[in-house]
C-alpha positions as a Markdown table, in Angstrom:
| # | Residue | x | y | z |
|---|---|---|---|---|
| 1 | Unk | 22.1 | 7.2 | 2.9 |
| 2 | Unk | 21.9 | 5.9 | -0.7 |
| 3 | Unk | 19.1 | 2.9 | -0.8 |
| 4 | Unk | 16.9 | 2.5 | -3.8 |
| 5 | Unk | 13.4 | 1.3 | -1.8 |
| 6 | Unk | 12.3 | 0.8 | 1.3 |
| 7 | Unk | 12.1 | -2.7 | 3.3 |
| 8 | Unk | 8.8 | -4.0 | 5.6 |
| 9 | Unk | 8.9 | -6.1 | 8.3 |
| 10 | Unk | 6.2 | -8.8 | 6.7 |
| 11 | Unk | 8.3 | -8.9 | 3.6 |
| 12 | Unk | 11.7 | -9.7 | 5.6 |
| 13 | Unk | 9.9 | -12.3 | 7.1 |
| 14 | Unk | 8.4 | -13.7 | 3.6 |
| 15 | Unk | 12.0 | -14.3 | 2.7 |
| 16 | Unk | 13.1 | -15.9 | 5.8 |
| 17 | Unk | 10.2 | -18.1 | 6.2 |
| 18 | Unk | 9.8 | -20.9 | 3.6 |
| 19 | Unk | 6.6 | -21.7 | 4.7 |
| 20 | Unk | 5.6 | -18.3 | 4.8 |
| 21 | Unk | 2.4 | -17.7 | 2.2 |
| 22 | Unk | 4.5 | -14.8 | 0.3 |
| 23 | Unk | 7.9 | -16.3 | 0.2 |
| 24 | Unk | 8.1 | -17.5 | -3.3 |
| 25 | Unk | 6.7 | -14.0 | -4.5 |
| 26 | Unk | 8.6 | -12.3 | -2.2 |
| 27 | Unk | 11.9 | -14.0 | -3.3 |
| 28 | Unk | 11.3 | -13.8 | -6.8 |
| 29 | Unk | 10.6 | -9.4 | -6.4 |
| 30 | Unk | 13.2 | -9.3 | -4.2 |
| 31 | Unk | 15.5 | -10.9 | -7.1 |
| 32 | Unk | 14.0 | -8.1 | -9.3 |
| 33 | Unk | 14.5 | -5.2 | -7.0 |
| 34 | Unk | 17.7 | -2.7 | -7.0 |
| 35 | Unk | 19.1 | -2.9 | -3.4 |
| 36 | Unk | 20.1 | -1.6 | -1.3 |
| 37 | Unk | 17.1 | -1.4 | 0.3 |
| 38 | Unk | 16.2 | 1.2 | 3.6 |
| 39 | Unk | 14.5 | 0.2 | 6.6 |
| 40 | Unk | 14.2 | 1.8 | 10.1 |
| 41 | Unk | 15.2 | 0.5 | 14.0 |
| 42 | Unk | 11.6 | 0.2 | 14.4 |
| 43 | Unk | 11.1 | -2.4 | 11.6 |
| 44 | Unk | 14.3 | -4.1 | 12.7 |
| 45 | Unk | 12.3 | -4.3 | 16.3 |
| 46 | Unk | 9.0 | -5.8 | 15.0 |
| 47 | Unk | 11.1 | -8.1 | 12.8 |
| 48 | Unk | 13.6 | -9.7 | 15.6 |
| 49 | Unk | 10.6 | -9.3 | 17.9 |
| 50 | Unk | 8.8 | -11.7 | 15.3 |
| 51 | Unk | 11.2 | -14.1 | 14.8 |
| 52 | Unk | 11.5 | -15.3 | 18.7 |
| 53 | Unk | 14.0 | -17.0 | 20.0 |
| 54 | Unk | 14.5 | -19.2 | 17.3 |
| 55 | Unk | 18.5 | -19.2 | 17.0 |
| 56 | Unk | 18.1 | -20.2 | 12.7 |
| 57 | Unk | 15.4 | -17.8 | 12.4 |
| 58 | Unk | 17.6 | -15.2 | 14.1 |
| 59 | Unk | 20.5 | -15.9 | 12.7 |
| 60 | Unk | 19.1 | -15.8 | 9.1 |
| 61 | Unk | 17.8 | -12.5 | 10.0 |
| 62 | Unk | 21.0 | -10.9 | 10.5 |
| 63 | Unk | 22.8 | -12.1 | 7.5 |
| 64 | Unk | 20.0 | -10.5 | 5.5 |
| 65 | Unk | 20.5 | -7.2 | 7.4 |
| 66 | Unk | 24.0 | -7.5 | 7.8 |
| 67 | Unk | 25.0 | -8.5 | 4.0 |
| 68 | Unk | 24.4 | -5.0 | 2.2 |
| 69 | Unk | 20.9 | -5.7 | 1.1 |
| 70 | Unk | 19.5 | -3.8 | 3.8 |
| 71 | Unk | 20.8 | 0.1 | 4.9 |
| 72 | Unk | 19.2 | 1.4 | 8.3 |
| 73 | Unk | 17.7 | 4.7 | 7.7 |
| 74 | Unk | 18.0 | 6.5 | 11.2 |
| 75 | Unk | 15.1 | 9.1 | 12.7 |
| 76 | Unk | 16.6 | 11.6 | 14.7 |
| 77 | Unk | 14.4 | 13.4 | 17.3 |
| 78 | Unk | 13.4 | 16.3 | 15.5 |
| 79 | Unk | 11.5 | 13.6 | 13.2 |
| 80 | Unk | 9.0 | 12.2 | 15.4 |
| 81 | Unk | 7.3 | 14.7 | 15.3 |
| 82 | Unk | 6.3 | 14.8 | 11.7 |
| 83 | Unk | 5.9 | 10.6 | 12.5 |
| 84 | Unk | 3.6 | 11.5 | 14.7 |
| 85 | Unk | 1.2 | 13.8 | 12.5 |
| 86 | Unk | 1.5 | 10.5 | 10.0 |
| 87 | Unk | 0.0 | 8.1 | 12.8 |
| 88 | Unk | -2.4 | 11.0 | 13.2 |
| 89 | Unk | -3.1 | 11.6 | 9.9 |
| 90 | Unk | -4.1 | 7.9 | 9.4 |
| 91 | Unk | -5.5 | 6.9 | 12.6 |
| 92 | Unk | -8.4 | 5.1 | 10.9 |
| 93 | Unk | -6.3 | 2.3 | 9.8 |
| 94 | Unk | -4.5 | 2.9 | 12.4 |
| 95 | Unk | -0.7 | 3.4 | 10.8 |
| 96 | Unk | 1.9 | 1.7 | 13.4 |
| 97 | Unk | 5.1 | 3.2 | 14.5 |
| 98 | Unk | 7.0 | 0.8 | 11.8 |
| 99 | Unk | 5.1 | 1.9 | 9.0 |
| 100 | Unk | 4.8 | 5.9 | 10.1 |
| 101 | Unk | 9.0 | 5.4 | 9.8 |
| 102 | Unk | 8.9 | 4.0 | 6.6 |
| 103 | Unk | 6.5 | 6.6 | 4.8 |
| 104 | Unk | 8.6 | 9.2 | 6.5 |
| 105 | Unk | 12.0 | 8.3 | 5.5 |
| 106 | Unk | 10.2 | 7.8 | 1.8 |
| 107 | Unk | 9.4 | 11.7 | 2.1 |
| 108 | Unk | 12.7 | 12.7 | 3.5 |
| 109 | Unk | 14.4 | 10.5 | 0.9 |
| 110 | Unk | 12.7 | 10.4 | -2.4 |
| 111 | Unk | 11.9 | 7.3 | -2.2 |
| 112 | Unk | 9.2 | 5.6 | -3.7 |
| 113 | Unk | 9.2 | 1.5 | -4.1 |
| 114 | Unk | 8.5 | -0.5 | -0.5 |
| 115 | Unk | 9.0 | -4.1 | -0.5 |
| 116 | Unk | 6.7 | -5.4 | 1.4 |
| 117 | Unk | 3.2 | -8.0 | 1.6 |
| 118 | Unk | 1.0 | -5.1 | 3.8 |
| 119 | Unk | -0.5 | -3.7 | 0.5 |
| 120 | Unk | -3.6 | -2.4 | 2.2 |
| 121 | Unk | -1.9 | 0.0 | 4.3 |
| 122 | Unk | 0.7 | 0.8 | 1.6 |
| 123 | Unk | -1.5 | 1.2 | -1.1 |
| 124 | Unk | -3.5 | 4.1 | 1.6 |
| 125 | Unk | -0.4 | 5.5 | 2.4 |
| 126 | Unk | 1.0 | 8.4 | 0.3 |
| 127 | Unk | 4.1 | 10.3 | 0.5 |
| 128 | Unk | 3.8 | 13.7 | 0.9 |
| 129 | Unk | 0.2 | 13.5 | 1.5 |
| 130 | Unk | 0.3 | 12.9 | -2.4 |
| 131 | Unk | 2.3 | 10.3 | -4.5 |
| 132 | Unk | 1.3 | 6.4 | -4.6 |
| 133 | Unk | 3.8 | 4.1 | -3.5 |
| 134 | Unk | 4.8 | 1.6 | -6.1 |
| 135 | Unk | 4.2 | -1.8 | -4.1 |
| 136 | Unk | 6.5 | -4.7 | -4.6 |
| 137 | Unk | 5.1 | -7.7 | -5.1 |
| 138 | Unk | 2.1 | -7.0 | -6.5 |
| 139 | Unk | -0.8 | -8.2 | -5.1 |
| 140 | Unk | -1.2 | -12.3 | -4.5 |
| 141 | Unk | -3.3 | -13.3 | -7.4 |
């Protein structure tokens, strides 16, 4: 897999959603940002779980997946274990099953930019139990 970042679910939705409070930031980083970009099932899951049954909503969400932007990163079984000691590991937050995928594949991959609006968590979160993630966008002013 050859991506360049990592993708969040809020961030996804940012783009789609006009309205949304992050989508001009969110299309203007995402403008910025060498793609592709990885992502996991279990983002794809929260995101198509979010957008409904809206047919536009849905359908918009698959051209951004399915246009080269996005790469899915897959976790084989012998991961979820090490997905699991992450959810562990930050338990006081808690850490969901989305973002435990995306801080793992970071690890595995050498990956350190995520795209995505949930900087509380992400700006916790460190890969390898050591280096920052570089959020993008920065923080709503």
């Amino acid at each position: 897999m050859t991506a360049n970042g990592l993708v969040d679910t809020g961030a996804i939705l940012a783009l789609l959603d006009r309205k949304d409070r992050w989508h001009r930031i969110c299309v203007d980083a995402f403008a910025q940002l060498r793609l592709p970009l990885a992502t996991s099932e279990a983002v794809l899951a929260e995101l198509f779980h979010l957008v409904g049954d809206s047919r536009h909503e849905m359908d918009a969400a698959w051209r951004l997946v399915c246009c080269g932007a996005v790469v899915l990163a897959t976790i084989e079984d012998s991961e979820l274990g090490q997905i699991r000691a992450l959810m562990l590991r930050y338990a006081d937050r808690p850490m969901d099953f989305a973002d435990a995928t995306l801080v793992h594949i970071a690890k595995r991959e050498g990956l350190t930019t995520v795209f995505t609006v949930d900087h509380a968590d992400f700006d916790t979160y460190r890969i390898d139990g050591r280096r920052r993630f570089r959020v993008v966008p920065a923080k709503r002013p």
